[in-house]
C-alpha positions in Angstrom: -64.1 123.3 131.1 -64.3 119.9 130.9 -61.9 118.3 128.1 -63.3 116.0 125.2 -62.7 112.2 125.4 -60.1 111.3 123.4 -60.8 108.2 121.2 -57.5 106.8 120.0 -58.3 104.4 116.6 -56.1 101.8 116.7 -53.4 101.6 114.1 -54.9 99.5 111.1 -53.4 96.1 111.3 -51.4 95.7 108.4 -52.1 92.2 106.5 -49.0 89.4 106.8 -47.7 89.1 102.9 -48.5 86.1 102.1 -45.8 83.4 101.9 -43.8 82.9 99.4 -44.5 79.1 98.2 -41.6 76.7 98.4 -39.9 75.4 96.0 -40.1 71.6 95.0 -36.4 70.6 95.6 -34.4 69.8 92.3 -34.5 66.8 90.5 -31.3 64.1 91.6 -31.3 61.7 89.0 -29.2 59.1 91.2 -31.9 59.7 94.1 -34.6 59.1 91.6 -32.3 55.9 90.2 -31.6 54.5 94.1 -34.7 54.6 95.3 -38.6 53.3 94.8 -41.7 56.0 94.1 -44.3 56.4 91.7 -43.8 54.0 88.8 -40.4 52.7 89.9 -40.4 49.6 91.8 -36.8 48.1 93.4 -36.9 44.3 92.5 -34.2 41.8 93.9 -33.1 38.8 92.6 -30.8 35.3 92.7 -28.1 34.4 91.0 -29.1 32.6 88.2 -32.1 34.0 88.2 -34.0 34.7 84.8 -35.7 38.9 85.2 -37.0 38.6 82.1 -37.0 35.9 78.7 -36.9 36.9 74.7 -40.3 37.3 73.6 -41.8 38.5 76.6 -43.6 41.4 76.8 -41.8 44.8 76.9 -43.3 47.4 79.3 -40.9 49.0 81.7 -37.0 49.5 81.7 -34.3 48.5 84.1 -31.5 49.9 85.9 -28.9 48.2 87.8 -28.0 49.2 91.4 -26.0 46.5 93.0 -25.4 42.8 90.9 -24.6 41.9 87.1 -27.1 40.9 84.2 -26.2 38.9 81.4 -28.1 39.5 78.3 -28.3 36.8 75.4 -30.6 36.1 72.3 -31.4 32.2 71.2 -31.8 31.6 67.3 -34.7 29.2 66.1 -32.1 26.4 66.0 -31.4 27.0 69.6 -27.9 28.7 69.7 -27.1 31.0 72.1 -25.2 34.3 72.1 -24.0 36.5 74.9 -24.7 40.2 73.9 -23.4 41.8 76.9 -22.7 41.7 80.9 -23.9 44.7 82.6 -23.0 45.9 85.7 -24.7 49.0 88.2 -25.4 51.9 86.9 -26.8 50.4 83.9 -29.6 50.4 82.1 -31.3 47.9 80.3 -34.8 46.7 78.8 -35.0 50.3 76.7 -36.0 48.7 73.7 -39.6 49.5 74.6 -38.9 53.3 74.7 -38.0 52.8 70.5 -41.8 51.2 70.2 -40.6 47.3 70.8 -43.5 45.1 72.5 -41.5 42.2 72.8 -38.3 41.6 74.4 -35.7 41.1 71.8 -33.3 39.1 74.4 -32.8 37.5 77.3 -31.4 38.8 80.6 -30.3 36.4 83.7 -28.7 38.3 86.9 -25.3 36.9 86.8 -25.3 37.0 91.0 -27.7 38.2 93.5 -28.8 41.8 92.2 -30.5 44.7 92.7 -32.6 46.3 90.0 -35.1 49.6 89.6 -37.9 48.9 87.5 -39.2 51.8 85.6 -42.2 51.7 84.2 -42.1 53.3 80.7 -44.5 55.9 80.7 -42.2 57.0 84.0 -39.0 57.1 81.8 -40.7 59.0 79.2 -42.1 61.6 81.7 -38.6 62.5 83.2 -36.3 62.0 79.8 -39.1 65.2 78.8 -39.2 66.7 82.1 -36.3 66.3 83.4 -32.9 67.1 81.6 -29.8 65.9 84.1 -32.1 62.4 83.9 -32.3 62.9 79.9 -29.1 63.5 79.7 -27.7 60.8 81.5 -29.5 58.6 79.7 -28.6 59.5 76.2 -24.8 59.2 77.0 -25.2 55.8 78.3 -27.1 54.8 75.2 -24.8 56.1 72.7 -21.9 54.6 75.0 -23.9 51.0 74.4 -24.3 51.7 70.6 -20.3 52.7 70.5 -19.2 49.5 72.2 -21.7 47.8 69.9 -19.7 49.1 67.1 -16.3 48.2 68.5 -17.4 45.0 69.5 -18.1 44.2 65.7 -14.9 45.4 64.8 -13.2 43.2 67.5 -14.8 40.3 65.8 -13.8 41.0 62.3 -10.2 42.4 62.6 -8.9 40.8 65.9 -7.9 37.5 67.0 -9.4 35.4 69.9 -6.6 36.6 72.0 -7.5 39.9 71.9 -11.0 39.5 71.6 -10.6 37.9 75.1 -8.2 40.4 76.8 -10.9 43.0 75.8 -14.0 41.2 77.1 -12.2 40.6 80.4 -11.5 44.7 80.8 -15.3 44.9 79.8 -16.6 42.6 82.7 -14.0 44.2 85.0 -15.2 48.2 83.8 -12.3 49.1 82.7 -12.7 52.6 82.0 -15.6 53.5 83.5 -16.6 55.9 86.6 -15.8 53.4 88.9 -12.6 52.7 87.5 -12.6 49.7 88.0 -13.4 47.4 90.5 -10.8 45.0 88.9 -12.8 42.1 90.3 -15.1 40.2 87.6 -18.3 38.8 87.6 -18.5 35.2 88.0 -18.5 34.2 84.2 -18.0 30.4 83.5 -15.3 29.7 80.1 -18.7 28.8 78.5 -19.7 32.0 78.7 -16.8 33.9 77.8 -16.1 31.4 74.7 -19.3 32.9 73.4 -19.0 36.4 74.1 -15.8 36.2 72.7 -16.8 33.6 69.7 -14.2 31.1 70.2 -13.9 27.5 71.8 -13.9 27.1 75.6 -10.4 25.1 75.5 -8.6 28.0 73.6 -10.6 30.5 76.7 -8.9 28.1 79.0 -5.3 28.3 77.3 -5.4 32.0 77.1 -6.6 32.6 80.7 -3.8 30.7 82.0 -1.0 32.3 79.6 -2.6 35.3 81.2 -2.5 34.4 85.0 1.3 33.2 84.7 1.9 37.0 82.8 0.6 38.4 86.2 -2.2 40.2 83.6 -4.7 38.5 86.1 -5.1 36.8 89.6 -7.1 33.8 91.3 -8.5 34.0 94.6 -11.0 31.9 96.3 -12.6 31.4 92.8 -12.7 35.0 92.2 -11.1 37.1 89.4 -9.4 40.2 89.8 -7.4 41.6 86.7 -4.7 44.3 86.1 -4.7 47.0 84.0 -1.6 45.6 82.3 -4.1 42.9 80.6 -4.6 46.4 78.5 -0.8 45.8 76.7 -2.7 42.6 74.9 -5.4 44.9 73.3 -3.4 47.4 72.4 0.3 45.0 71.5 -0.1 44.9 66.9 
């Protein structure tokens, strides 16, 4: 008796589940801030260089990586004021996000500087999408608006000497998360006579009376304070 062929079926191929898809990696909002992509654009520029001028058209906002920006405003009669000297990891320009279509000051890199331009629409996409970025962001705003405050205050209730003690922690970032690089920007007395609102010869009186108090230090034409320049601010 002659046996049946066996036909053996193959086993049914079972189908590959499909691959998961990855994941976009998560937002680094000091990648996004060190580096160039879609509307962000890394800019250099000189010392003495002007990045933008008051009046000028207001469409993107800045951030500082490496350098220092002055920023200053010019009444109709032609006086100028020092606002503020920021240094990296600051933003500036952010007027324009609050519906501004002109610059309302002046900014000049201090030294040669390194700066991220965002274009606004960008900054508004990842201050909604995006919440370590928005949050970042807000604190160093309302950081800016509180020194705005005690700046005022300095200039009602404090004399020059203070006023100039205080500036000099400022420019040195005193306080801040890099606490502090102790070594300022290169400021002339001009400029610190009007950011502190007092005469260049009484700027020049006080920064000696400092250096011989060891509150502060020359070398090679650079200034490098110490945190005992505090005991001015703080001495009633």
């Amino acid at each position: 008796m002659v046996c049946p062929e066996v036909i053996r079926v193959p086993a049914k191929v079972r189908a590959s589940p499909p691959k998961a898809a990855s994941k976009p990696p998560a937002f680094n909002a000091q990648l996004f801030l060190d580096s160039a992509g879609l509307g962000r654009t890394v800019v250099k520029f000189r010392g003495k260089e002007s990045i933008y001028a008051q009046g000028d058209p207001a469409k993107n906002v800045l951030y500082i990586q490496e350098g220092s920006v002055r920023l200053s405003v010019v009444n109709e009669s032609g006086k100028e004021a020092v606002l503020a000297i920021l240094g990296p990891g600051d933003f500036f320009g952010e007027a324009c996000l609050a519906g501004h279509t002109v610059r309302l000051s002046t900014a000049i890199a201090i030294e040669p500087s390194t700066l991220l331009v965002l274009e606004k629409k960008e900054v508004l996409r990842v201050l909604h999408e995006e919440h370590e970025f928005s949050d970042r962001f807000i604190a160093f705003v309302l950081a800016r608006n509180l020194r705005t405050e005690e700046n005022l205050i300095d200039q009602l209730f404090n004399s020059s000497e203070k006023r100039l003690a205080r500036t000099l922690l400022l420019l040195g970032r005193y306080g801040t998360h890099d606490h502090p690089p102790k070594m300022l920007p290169k400021v002339s007395q001009e400029m610190l006579a009007e950011m502190v609102g007092t005469t260049r010869s009484r700027v020049n009186f006080f920064m000696n009376k400092f250096r011989k108090l060891g509150f502060l230090e020359y070398d090679n034409g650079e200034i490098h304070i110490n945190n005992s320049l505090l005991s001015v601010v703080l001495h009633e």
